[in-house]
CHARMM internal coordinates of N, CA and C (Angstrom, degrees):
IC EDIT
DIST 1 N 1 CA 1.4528
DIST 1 CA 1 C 1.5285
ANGL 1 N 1 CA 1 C 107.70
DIST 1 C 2 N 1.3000
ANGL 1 CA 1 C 2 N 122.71
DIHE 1 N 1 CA 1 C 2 N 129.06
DIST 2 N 2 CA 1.4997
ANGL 1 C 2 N 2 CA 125.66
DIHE 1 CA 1 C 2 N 2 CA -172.03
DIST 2 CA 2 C 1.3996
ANGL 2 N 2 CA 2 C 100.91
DIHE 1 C 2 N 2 CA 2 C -83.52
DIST 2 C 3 N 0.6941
ANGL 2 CA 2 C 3 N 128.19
DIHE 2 N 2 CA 2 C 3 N 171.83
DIST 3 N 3 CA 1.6127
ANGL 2 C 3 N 3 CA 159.53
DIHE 2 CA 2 C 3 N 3 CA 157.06
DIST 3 CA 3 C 1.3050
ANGL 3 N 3 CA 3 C 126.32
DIHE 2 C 3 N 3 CA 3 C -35.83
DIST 3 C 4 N 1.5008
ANGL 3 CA 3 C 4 N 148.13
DIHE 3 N 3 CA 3 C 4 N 152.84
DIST 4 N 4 CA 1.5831
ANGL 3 C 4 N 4 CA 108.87
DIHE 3 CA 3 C 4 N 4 CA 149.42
DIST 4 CA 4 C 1.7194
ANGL 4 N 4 CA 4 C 102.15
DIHE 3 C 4 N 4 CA 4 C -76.68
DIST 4 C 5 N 1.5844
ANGL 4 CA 4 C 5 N 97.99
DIHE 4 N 4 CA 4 C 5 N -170.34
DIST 5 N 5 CA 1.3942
ANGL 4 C 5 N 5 CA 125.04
DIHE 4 CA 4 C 5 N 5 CA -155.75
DIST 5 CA 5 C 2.1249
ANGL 5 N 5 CA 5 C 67.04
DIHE 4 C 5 N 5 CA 5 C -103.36
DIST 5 C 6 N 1.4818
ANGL 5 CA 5 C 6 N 76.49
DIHE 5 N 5 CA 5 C 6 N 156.67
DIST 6 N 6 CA 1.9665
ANGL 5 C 6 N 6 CA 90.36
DIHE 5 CA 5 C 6 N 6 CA 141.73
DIST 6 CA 6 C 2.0737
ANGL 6 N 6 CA 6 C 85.45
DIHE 5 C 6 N 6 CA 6 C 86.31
DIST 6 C 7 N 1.2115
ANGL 6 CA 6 C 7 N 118.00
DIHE 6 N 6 CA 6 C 7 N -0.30
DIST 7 N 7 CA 1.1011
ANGL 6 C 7 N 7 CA 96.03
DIHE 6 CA 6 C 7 N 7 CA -172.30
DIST 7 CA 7 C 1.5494
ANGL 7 N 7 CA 7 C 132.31
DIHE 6 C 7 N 7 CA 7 C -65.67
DIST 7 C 8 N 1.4621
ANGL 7 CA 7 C 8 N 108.45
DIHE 7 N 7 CA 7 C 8 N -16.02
DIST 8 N 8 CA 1.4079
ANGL 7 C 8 N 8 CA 124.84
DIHE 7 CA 7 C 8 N 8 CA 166.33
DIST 8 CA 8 C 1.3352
ANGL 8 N 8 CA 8 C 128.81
DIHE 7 C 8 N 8 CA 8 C -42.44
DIST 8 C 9 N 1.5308
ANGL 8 CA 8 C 9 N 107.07
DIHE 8 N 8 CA 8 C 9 N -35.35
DIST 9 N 9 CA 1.1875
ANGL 8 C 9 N 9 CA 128.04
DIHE 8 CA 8 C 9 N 9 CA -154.42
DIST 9 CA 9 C 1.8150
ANGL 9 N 9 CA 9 C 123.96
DIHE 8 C 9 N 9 CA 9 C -107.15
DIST 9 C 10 N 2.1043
ANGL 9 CA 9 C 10 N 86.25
DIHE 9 N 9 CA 9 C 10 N 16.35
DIST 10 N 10 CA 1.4173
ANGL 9 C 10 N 10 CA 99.57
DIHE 9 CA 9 C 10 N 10 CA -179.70
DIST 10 CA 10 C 1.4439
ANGL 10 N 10 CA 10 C 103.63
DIHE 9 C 10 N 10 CA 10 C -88.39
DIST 10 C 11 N 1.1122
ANGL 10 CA 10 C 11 N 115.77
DIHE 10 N 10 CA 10 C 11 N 115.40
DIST 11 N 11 CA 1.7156
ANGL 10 C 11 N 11 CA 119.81
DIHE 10 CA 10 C 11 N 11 CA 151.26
DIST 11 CA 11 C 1.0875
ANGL 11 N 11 CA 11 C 149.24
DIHE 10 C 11 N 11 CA 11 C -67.49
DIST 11 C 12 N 1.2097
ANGL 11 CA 11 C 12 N 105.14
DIHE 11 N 11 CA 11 C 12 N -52.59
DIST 12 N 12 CA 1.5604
ANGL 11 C 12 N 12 CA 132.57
DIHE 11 CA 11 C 12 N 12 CA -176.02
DIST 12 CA 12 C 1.0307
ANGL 12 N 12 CA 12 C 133.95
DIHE 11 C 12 N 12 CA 12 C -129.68
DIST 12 C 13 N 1.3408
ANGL 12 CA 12 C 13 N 138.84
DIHE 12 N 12 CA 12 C 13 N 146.00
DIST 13 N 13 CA 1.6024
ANGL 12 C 13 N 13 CA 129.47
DIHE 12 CA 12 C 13 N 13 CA -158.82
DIST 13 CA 13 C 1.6295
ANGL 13 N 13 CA 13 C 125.37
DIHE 12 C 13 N 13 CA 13 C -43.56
DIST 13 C 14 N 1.5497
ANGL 13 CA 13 C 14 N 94.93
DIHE 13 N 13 CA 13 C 14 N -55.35
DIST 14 N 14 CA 1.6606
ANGL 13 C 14 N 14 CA 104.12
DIHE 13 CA 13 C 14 N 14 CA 163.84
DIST 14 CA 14 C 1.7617
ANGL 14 N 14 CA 14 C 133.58
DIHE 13 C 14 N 14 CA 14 C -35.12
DIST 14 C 15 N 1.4362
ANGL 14 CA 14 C 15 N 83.35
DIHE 14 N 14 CA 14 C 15 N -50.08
DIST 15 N 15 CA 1.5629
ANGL 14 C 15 N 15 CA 103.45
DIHE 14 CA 14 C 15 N 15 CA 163.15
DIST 15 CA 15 C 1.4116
ANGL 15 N 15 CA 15 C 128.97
DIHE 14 C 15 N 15 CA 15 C -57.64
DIST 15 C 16 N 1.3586
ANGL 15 CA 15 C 16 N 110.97
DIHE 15 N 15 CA 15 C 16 N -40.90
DIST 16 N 16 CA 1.4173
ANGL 15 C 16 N 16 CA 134.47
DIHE 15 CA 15 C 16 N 16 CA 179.74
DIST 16 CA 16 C 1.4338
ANGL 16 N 16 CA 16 C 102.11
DIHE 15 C 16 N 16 CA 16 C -68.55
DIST 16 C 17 N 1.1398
ANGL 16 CA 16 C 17 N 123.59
DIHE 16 N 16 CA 16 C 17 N -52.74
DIST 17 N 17 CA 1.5229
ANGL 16 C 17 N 17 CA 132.72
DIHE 16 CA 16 C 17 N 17 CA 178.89
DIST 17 CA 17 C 1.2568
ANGL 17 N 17 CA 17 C 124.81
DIHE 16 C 17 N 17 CA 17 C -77.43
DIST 17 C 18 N 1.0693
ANGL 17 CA 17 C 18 N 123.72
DIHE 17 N 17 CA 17 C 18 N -14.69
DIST 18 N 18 CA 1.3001
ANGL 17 C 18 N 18 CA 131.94
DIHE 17 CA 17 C 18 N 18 CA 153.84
DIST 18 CA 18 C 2.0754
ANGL 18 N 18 CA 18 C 108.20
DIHE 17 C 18 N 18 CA 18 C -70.23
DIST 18 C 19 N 1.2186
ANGL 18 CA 18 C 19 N 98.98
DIHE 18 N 18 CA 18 C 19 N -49.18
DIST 19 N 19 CA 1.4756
ANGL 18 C 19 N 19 CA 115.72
DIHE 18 CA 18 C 19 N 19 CA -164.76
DIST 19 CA 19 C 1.5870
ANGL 19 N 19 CA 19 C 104.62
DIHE 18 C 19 N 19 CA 19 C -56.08
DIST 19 C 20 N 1.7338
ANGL 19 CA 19 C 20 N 99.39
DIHE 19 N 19 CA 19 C 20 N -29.52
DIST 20 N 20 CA 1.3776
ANGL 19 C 20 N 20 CA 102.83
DIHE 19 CA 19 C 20 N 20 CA -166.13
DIST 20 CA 20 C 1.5549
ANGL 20 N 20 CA 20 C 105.62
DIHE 19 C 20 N 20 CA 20 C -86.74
DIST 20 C 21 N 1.0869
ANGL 20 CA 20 C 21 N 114.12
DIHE 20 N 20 CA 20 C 21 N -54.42
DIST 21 N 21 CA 1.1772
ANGL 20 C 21 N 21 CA 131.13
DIHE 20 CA 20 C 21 N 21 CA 166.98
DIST 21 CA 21 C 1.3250
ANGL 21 N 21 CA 21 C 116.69
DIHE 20 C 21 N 21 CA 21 C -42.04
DIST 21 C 22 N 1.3499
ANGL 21 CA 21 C 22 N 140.67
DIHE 21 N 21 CA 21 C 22 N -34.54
DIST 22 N 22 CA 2.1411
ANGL 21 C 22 N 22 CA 140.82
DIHE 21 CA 21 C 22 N 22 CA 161.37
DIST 22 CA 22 C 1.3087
ANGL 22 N 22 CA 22 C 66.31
DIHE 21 C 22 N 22 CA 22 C -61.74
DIST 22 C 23 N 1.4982
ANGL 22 CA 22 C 23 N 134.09
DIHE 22 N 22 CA 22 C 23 N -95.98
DIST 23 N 23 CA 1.7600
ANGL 22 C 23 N 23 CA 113.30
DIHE 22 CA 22 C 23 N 23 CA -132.98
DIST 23 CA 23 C 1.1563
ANGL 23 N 23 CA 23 C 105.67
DIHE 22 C 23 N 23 CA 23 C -65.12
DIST 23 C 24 N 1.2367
ANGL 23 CA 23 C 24 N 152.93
DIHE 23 N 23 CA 23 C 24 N -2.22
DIST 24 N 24 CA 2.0918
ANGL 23 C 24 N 24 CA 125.06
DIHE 23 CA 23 C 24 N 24 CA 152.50
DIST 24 CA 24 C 1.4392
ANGL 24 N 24 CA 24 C 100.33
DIHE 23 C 24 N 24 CA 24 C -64.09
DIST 24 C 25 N 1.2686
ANGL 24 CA 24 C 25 N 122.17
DIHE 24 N 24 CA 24 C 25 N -37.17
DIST 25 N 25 CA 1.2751
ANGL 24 C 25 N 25 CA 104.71
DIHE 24 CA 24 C 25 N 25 CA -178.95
DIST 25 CA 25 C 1.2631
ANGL 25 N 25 CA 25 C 129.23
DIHE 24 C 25 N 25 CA 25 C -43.65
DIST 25 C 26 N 1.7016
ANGL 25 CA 25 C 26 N 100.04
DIHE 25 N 25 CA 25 C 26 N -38.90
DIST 26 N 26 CA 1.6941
ANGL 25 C 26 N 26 CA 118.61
DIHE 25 CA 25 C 26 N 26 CA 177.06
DIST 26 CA 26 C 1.3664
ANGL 26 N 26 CA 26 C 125.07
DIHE 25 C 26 N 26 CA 26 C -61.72
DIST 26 C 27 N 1.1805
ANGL 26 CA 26 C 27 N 99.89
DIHE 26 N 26 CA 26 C 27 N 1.14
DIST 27 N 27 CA 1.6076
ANGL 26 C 27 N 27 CA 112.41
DIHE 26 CA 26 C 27 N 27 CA -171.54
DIST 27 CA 27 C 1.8223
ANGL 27 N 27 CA 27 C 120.93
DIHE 26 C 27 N 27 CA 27 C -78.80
DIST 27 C 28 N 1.6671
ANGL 27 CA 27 C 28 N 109.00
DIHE 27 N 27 CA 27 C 28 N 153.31
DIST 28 N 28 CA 1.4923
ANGL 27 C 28 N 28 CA 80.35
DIHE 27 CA 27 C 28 N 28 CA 173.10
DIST 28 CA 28 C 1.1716
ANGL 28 N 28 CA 28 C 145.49
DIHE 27 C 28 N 28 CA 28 C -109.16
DIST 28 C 29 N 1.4064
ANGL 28 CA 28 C 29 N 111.31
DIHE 28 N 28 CA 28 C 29 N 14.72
DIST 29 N 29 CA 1.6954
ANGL 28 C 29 N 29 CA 133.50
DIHE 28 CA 28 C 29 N 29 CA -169.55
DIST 29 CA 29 C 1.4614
ANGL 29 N 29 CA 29 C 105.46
DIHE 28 C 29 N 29 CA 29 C -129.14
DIST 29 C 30 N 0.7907
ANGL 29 CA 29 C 30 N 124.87
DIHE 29 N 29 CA 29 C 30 N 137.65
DIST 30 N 30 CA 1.8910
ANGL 29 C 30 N 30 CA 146.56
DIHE 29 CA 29 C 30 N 30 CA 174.08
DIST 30 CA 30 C 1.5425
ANGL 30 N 30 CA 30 C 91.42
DIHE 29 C 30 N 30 CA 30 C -41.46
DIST 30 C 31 N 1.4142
ANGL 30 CA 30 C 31 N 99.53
DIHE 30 N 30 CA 30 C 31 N -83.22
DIST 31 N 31 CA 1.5336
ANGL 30 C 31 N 31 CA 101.96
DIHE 30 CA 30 C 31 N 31 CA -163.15
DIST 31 CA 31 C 1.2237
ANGL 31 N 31 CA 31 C 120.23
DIHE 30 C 31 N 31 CA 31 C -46.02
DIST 31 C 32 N 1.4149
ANGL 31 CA 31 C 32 N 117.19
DIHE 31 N 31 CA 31 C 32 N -46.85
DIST 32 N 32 CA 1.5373
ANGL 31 C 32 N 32 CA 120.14
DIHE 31 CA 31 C 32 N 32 CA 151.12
DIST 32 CA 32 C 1.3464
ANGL 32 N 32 CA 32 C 139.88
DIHE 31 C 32 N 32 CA 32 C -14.14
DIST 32 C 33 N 1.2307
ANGL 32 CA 32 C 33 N 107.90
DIHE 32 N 32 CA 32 C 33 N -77.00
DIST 33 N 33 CA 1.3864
ANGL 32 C 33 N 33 CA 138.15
DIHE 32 CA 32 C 33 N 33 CA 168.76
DIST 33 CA 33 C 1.8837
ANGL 33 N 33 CA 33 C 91.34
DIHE 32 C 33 N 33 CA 33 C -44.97
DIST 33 C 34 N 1.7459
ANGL 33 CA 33 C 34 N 117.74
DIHE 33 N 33 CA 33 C 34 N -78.96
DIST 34 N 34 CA 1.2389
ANGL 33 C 34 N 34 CA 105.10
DIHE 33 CA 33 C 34 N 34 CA -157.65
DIST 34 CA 34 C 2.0607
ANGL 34 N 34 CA 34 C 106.16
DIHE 33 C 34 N 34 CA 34 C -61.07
DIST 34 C 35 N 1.0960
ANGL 34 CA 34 C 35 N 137.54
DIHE 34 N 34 CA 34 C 35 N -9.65
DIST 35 N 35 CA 1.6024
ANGL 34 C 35 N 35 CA 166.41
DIHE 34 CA 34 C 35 N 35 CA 169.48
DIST 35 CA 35 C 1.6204
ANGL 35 N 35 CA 35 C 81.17
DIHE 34 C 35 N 35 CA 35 C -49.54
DIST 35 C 36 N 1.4002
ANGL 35 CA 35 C 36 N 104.98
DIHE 35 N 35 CA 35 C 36 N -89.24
DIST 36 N 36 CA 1.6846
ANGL 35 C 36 N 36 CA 99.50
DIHE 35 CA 35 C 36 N 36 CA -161.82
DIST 36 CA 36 C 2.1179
ANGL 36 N 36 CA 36 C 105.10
DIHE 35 C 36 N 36 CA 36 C -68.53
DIST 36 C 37 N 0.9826
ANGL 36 CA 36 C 37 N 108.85
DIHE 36 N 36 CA 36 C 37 N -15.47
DIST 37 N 37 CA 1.5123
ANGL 36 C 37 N 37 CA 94.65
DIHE 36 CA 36 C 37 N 37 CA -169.11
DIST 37 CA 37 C 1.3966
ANGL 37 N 37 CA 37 C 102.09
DIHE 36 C 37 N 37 CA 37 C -92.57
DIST 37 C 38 N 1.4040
ANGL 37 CA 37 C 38 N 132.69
DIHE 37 N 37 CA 37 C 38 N -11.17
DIST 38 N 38 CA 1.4038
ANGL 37 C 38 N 38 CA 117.69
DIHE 37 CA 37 C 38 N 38 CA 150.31
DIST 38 CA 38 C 1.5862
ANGL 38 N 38 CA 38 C 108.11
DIHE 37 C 38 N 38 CA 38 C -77.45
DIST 38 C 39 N 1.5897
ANGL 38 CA 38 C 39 N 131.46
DIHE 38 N 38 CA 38 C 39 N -45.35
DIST 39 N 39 CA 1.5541
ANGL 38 C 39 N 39 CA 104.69
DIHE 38 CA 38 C 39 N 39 CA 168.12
DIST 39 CA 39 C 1.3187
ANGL 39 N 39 CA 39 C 117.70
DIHE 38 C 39 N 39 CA 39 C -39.21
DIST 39 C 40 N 1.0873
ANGL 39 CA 39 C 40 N 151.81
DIHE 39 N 39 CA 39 C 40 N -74.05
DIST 40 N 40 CA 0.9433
ANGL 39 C 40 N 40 CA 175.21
DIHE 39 CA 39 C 40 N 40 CA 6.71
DIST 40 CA 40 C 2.0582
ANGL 40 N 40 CA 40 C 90.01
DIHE 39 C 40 N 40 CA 40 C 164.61
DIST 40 C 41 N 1.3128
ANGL 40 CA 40 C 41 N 99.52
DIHE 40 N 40 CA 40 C 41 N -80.04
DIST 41 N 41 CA 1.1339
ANGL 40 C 41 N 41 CA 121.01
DIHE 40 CA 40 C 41 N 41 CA 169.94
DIST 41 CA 41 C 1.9591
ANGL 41 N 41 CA 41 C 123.64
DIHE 40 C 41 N 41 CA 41 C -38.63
DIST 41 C 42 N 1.4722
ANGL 41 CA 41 C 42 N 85.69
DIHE 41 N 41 CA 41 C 42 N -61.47
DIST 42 N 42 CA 1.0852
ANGL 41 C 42 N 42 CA 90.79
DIHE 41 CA 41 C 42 N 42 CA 167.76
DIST 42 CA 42 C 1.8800
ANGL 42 N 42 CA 42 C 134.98
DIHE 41 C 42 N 42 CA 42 C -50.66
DIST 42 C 43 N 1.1908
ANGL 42 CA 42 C 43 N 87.07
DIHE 42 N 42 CA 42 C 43 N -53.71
DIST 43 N 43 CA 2.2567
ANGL 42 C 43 N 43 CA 107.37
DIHE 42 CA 42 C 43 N 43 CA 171.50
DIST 43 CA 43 C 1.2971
ANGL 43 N 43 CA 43 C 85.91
DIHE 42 C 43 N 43 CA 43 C -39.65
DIST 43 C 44 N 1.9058
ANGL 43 CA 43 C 44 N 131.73
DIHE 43 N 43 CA 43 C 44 N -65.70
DIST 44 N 44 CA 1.0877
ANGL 43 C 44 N 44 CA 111.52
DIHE 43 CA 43 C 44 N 44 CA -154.06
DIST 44 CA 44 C 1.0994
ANGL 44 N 44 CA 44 C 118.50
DIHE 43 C 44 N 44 CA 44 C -91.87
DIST 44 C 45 N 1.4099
ANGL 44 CA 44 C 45 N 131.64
DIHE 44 N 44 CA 44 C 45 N 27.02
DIST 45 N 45 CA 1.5516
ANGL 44 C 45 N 45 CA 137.65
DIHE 44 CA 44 C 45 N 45 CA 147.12
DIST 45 CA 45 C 1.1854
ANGL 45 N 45 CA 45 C 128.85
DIHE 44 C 45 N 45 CA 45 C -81.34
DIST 45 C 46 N 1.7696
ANGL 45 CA 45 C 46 N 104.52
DIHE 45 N 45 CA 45 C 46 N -16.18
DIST 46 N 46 CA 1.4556
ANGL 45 C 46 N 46 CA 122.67
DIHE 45 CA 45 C 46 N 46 CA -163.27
DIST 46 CA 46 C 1.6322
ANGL 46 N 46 CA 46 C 101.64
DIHE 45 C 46 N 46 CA 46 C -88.82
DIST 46 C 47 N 1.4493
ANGL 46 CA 46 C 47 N 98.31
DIHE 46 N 46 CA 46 C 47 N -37.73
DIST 47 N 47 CA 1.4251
ANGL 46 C 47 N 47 CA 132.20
DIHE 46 CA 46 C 47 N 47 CA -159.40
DIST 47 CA 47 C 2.1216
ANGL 47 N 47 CA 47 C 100.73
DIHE 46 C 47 N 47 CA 47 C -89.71
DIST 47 C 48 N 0.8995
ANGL 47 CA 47 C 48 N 122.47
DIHE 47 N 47 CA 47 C 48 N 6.71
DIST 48 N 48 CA 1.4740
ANGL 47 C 48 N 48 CA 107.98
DIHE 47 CA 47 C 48 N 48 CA -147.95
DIST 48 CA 48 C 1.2502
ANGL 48 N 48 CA 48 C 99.59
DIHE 47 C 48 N 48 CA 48 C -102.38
DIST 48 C 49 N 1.5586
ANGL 48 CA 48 C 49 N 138.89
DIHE 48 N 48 CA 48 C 49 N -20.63
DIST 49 N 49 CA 1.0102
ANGL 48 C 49 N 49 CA 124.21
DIHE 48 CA 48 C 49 N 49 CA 146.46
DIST 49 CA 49 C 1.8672
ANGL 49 N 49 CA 49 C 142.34
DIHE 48 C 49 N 49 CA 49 C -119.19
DIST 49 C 50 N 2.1216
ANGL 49 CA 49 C 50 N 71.38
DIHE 49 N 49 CA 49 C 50 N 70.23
DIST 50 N 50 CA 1.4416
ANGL 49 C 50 N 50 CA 85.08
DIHE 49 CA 49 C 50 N 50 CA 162.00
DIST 50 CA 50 C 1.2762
ANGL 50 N 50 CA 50 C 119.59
DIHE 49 C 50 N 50 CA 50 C -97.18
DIST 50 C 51 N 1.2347
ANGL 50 CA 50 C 51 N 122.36
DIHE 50 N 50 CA 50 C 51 N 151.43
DIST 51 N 51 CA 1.4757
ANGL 50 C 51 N 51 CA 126.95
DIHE 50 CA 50 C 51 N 51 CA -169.93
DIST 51 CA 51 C 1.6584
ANGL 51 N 51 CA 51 C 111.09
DIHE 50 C 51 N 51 CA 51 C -128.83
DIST 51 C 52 N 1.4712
ANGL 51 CA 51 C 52 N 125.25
DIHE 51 N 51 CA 51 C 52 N -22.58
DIST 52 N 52 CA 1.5357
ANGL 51 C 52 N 52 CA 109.82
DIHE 51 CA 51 C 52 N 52 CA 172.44
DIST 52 CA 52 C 1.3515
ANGL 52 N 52 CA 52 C 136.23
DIHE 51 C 52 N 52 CA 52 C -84.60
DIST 52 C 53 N 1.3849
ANGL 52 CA 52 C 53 N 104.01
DIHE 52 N 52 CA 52 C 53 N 94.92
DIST 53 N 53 CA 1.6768
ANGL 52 C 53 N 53 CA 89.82
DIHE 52 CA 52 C 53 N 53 CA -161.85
DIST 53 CA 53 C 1.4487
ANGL 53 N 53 CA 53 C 123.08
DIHE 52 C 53 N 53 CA 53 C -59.49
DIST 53 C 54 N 1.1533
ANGL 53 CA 53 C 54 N 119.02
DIHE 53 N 53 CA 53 C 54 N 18.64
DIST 54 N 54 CA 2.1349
ANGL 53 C 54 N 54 CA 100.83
DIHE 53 CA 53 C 54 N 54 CA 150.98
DIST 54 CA 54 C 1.6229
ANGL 54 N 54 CA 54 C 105.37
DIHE 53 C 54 N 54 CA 54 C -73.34
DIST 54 C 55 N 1.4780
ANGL 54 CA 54 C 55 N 95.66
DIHE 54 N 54 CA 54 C 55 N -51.41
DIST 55 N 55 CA 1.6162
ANGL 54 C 55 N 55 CA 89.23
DIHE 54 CA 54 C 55 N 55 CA 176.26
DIST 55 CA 55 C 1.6247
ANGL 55 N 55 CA 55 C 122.25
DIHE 54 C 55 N 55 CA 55 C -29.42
DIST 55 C 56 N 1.4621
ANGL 55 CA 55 C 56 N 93.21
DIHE 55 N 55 CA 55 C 56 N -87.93
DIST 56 N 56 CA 1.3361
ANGL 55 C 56 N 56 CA 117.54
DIHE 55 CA 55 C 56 N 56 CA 161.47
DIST 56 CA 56 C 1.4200
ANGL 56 N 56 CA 56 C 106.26
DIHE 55 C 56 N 56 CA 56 C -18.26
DIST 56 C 57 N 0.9737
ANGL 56 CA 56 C 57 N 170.21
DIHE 56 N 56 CA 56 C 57 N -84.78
DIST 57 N 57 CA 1.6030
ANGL 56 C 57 N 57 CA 170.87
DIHE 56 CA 56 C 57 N 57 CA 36.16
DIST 57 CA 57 C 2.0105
ANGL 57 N 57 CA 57 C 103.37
DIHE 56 C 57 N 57 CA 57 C 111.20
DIST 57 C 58 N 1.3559
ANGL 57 CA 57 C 58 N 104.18
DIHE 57 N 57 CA 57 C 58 N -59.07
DIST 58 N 58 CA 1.1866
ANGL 57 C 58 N 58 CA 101.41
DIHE 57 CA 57 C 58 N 58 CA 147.61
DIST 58 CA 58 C 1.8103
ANGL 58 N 58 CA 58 C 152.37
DIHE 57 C 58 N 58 CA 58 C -55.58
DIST 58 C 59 N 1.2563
ANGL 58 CA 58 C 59 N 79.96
DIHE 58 N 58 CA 58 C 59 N -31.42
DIST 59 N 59 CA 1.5050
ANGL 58 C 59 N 59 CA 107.76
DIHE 58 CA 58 C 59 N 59 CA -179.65
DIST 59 CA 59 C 1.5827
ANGL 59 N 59 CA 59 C 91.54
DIHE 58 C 59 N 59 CA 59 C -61.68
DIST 59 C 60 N 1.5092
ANGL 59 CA 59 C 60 N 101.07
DIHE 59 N 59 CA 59 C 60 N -61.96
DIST 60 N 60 CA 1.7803
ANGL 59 C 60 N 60 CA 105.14
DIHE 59 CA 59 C 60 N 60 CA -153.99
DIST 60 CA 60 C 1.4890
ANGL 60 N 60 CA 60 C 105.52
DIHE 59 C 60 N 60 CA 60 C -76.93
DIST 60 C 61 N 1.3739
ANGL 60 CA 60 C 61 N 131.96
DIHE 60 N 60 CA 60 C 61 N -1.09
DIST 61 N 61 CA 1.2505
ANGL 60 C 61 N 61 CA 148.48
DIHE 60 CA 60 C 61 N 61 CA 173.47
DIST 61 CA 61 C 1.8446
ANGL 61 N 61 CA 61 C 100.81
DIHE 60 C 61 N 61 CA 61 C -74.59
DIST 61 C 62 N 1.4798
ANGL 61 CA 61 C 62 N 96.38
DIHE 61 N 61 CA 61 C 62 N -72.86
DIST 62 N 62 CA 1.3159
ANGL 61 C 62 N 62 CA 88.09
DIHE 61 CA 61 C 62 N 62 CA -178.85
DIST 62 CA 62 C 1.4315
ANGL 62 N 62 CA 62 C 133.05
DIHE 61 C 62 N 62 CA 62 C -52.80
DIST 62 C 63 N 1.2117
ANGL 62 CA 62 C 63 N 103.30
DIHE 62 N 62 CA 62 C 63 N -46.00
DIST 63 N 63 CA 1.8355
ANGL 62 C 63 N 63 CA 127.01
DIHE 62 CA 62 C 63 N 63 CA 163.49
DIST 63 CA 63 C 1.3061
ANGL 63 N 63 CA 63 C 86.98
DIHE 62 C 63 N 63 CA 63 C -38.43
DIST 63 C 64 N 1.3789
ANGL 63 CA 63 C 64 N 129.78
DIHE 63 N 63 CA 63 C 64 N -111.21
DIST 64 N 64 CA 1.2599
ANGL 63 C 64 N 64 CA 125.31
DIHE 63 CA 63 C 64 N 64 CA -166.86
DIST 64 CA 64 C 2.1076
ANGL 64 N 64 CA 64 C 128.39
DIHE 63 C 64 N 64 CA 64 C -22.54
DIST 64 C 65 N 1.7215
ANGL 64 CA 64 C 65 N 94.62
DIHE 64 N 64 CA 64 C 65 N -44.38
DIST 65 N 65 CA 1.4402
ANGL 64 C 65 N 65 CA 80.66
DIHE 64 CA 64 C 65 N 65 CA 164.79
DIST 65 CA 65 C 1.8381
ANGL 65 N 65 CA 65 C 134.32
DIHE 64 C 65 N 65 CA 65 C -71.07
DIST 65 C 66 N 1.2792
ANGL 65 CA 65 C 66 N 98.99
DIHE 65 N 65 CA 65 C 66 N -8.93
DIST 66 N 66 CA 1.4113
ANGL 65 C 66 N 66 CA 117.74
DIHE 65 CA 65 C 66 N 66 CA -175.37
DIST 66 CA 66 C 1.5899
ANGL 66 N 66 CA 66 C 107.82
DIHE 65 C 66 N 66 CA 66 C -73.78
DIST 66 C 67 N 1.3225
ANGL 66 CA 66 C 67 N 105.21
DIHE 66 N 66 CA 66 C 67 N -71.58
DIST 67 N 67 CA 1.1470
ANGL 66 C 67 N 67 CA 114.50
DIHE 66 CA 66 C 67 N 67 CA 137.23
DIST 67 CA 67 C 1.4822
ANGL 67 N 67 CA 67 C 140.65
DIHE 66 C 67 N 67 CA 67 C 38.54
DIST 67 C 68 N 1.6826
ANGL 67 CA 67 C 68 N 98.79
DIHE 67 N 67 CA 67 C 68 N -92.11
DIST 68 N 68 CA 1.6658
ANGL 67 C 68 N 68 CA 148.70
DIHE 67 CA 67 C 68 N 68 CA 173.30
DIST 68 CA 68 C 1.7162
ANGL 68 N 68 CA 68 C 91.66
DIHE 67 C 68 N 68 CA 68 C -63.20
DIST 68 C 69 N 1.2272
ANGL 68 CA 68 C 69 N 109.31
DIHE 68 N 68 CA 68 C 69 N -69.53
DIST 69 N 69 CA 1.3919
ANGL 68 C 69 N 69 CA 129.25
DIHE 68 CA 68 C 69 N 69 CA -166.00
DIST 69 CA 69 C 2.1518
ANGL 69 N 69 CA 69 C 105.80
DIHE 68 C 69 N 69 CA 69 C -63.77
DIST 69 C 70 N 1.2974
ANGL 69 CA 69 C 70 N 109.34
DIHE 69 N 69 CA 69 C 70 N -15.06
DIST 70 N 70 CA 1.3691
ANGL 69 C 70 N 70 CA 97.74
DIHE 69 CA 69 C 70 N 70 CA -178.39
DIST 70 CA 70 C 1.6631
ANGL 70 N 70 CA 70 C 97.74
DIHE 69 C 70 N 70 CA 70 C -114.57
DIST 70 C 71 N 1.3714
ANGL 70 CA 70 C 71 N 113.21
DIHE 70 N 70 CA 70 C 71 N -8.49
DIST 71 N 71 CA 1.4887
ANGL 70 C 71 N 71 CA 106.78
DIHE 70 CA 70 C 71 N 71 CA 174.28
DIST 71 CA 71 C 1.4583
ANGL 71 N 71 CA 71 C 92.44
DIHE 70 C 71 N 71 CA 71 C -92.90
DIST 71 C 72 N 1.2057
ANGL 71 CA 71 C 72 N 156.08
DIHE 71 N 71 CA 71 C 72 N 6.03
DIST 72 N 72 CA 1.5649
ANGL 71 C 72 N 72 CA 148.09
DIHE 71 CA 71 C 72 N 72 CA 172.23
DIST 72 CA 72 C 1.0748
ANGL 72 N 72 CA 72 C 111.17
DIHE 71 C 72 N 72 CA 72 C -92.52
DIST 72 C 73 N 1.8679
ANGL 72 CA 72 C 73 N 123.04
DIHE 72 N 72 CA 72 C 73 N -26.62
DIST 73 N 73 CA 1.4986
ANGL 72 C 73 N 73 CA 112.83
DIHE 72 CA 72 C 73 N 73 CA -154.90
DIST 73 CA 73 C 1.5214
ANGL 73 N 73 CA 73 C 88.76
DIHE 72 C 73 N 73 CA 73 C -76.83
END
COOR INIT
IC SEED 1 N 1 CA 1 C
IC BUILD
């Protein structure tokens, strides 16, 4: 299963969470899907008051490679 398109073009957390959230959609089992969309959720509760954006920048890097890596398996 590929990826979405557009992933370059995440900036900002909102973005990221949206981004993450189309790919559970992409998924192919219910339980699955609801599996990553509480991770999903969760990171950004864990995550919510971060404030340095290199961090931040990293964050959405990794997110996104994770991502890549759970729409491939």
């Amino acid at each position: 299963m590929a990826p979405l398109p557009n992933s370059e073009l995440v900036q900002n957390s909102l973005q990221l969470y949206r981004y993450l959230l189309r790919c559970c959609k992409q998924l192919p089992e219910e339980n699955i899907r609801q599996h990553y969309r509480h991770a999903v959720r969760q990171s950004f509760k864990v995550h919510a008051d971060e404030d340095n954006p290199e961090r931040i920048q990293q964050i959405i890097k990794r997110a996104i490679e994770d991502a890549d890596w759970v729409m491939n398996k």
